[in-house]
C-alpha positions in Angstrom: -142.0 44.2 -114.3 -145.7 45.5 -114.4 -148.1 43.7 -113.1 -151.5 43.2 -115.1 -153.5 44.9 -112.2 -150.8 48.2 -112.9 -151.3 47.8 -116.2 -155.4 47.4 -116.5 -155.6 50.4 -113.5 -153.6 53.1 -116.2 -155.4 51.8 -118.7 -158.8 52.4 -116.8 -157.5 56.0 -116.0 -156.4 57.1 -119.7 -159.4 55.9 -120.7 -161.9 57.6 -118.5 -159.6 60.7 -119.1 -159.5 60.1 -122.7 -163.0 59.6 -123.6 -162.5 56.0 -124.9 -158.9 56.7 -126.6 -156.4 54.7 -126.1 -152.3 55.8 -125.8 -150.4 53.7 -127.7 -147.6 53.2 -125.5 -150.1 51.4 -122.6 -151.1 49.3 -125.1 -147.2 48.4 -125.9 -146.9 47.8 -122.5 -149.8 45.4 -122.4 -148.8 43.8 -125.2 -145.1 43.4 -123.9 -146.3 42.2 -120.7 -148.8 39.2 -122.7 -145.7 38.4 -125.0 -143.3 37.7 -122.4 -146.0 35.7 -120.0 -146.4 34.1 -123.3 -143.1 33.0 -124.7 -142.5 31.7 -120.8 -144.7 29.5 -120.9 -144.1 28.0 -124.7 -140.2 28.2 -123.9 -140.5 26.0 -120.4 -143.0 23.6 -122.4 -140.4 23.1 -124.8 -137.8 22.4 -122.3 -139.8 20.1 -120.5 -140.1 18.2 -123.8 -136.5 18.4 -124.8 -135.8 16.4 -121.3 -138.4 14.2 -121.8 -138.1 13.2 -125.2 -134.0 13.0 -124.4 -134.5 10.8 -121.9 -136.7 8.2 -122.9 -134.7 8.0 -126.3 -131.5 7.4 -124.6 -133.4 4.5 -122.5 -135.1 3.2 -125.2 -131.4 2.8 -127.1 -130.0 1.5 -123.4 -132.8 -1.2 -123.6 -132.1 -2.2 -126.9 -128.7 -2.3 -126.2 -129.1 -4.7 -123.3 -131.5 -6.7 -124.6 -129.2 -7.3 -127.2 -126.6 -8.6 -124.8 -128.7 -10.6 -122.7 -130.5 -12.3 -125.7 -127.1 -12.7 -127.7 -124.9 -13.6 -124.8 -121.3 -14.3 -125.7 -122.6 -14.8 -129.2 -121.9 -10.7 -129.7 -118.3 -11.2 -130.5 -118.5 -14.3 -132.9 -118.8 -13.8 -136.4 -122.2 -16.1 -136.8 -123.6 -13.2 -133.8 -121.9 -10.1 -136.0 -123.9 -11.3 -138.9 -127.1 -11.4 -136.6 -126.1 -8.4 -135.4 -125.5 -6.9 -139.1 -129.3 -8.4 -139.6 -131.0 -7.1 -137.2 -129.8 -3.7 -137.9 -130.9 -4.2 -141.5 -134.3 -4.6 -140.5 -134.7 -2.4 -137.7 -133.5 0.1 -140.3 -136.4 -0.6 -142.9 -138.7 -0.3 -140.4 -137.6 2.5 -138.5 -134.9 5.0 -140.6 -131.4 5.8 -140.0 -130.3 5.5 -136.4 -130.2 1.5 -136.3 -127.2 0.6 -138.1 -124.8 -1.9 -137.0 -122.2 0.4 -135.3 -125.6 2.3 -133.4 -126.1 -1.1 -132.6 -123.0 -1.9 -131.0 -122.6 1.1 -129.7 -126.2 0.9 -127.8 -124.4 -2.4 -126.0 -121.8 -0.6 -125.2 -123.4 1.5 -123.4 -125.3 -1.0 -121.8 -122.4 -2.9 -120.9 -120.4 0.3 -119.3 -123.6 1.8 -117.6 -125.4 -1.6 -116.7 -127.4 -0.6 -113.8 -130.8 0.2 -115.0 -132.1 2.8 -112.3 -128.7 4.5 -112.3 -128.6 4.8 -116.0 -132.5 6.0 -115.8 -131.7 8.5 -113.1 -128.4 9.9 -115.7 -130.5 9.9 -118.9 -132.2 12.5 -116.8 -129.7 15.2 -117.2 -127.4 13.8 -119.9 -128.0 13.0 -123.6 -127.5 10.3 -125.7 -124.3 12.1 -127.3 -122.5 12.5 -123.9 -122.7 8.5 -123.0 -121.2 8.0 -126.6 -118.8 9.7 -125.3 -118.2 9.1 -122.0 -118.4 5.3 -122.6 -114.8 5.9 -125.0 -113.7 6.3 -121.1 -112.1 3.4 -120.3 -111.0 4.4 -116.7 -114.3 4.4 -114.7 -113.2 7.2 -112.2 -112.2 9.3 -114.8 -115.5 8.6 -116.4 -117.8 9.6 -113.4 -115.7 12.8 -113.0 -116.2 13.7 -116.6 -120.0 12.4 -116.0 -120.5 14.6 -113.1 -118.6 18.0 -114.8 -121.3 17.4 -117.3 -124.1 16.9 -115.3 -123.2 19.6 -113.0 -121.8 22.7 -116.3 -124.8 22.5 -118.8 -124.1 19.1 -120.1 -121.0 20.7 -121.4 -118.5 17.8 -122.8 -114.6 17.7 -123.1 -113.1 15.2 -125.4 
């Protein structure tokens, strides 16, 4: 690639050479050079926010989900907890949109049930998203799970089910 020194040095030349007219083509290359260094920059900002907003969202519903557990206790799996449970989601839903109903819910504890360590869960969300531990927690074998886990982790956050 051409570096801006290359690029201001030709253009320095042509235009001493050319009286103050510019080729076309150098400014191409200029403006090919400022595009790319541009788009690098908005593309890696963009990445960085795709991980960042990925990962706090997947702890945020990891929170909820445990918070859930801790607060309900065995009360979860009754049917006086369910319709809590069914509440709660009712009116997290008015407040905050779609994304809080009673199977997200549930599915939130899940989560937080399978993947109950908080700092090892933090350090996942890191590199995995919300979808793939909805899917990996459908793993009931735990080894099977952490391979599937890791072959995510490790191919693009590529998932087999």
């Amino acid at each position: 690639m051409t570096s801006s020194n290359d690029i201001e040095n030709k253009m320095t030349t042509l235009e001493s050479k050319t009286k103050g007219i510019v080729d076309t083509r150098v400014i191409g290359t200029v403006s090919d050079h400022l595009y790319d260094g541009v788009t690098e920059i908005i593309d890696n900002a963009r990445m960085q926010v795709s991980i960042y907003v990925n990962a706090h969202a997947s702890m945020t519903f990891w929170k909820v989900g445990k918070y859930i557990i801790e607060d309900m206790d065995y009360q979860t799996y009754s049917a006086y907890g369910k319709r809590i449970l069914a509440t709660l989601s009712q009116r997290l839903t008015t407040r905050y949109g779609k994304g809080y109903t009673y199977s997200a819910l549930t599915r939130m504890m899940k989560v937080a049930r399978v993947y109950n360590d908080r700092e090892m869960f933090a350090t996942v969300s890191q590199t995995l998203s919300w979808s793939h531990f909805l899917e990996l927690i459908t793993i009931s074998d735990a080894s099977k799970r952490l391979f599937y886990q890791h072959f995510c982790q490790t191919n693009s956050g590529l998932l087999i089910s």
